[in-house]
C-alpha positions as CSV (number, residue, x, y, z in Angstrom):
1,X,12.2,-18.0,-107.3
2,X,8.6,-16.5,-107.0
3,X,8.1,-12.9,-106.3
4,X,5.4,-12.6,-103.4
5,X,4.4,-8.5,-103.0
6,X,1.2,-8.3,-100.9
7,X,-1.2,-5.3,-101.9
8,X,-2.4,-2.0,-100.1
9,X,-5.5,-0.7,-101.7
10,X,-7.0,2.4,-99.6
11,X,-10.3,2.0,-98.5
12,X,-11.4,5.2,-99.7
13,X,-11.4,6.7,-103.2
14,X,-7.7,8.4,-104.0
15,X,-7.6,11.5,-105.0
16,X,-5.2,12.4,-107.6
17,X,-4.5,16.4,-108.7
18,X,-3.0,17.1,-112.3
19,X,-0.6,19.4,-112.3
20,X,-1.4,23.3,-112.5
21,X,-2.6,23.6,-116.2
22,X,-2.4,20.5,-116.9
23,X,-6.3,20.1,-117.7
24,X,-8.4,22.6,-119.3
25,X,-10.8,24.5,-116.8
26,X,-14.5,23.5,-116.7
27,X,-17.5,24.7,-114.7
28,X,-17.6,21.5,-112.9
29,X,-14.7,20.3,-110.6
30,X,-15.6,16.9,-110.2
31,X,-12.8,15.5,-112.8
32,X,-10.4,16.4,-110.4
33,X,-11.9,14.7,-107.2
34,X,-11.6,11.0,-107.4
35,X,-9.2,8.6,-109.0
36,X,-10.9,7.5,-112.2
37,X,-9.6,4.0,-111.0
38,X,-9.2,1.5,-108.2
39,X,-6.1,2.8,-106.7
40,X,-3.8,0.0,-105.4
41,X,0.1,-0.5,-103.9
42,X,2.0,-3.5,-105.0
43,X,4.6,-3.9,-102.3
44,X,7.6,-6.3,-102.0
45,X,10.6,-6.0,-100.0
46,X,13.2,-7.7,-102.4
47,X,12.9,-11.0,-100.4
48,X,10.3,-12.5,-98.8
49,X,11.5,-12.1,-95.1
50,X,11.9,-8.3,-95.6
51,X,8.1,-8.3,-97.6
52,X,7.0,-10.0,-93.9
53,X,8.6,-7.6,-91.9
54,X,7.0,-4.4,-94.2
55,X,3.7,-6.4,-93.8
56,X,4.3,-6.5,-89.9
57,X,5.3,-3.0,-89.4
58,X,2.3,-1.6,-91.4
59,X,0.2,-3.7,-89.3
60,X,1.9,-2.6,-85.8
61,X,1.4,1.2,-87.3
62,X,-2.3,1.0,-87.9
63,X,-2.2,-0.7,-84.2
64,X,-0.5,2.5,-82.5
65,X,-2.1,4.9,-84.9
66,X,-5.6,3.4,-84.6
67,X,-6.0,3.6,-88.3
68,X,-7.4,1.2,-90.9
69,X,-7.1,3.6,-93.8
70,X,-6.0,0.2,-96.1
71,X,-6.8,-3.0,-96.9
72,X,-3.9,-5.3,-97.2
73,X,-4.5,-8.2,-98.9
74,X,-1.4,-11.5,-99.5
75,X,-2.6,-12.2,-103.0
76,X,-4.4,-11.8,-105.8
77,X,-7.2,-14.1,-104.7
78,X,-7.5,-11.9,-101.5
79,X,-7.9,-8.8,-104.1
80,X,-10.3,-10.6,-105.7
81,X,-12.4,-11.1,-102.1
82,X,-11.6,-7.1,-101.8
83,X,-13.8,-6.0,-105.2
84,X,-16.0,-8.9,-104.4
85,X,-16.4,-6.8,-100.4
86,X,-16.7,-3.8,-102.3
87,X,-19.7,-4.4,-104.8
């Protein structure tokens, strides 16, 4: 039985914070602004009807909410398309 997750991978750069002192403190602040990696979701629902449904309600909230703040992509050839988008 194949495991099928389908992928959420924000369209903007995460933003990750260390914990308090977790870093030492430098003029610059910039180390702490952006993720210094793509930032991605692997999602599955245990089987694939529950996956479907997860993949149908996230598309029905971005419907009510009006917000596209993901991509979601079915596979890793459509997260391949995604970096291709991005470059």
């Amino acid at each position: 039985r194949k495991v099928q997750p389908f992928y959420l991978v924000p369209k903007r750069r995460y933003v990750y914070l260390p914990p308090p002192n977790f870093r030492e403190k430098k003029l610059s602040d910039v180390h702490r602004k952006s993720s210094p990696f793509v930032s991605m979701w692997f999602v599955w629902g245990g089987t694939k009807e529950r996956t479907e449904l997860l993949i149908k309600g996230y598309k029905e909230w971005e419907k009510k909410n009006n917000k596209c703040t993901c991509d979601l992509a079915r596979g890793k050839s459509a997260l391949r398309d995604l970096r291709r988008k991005q470059k």
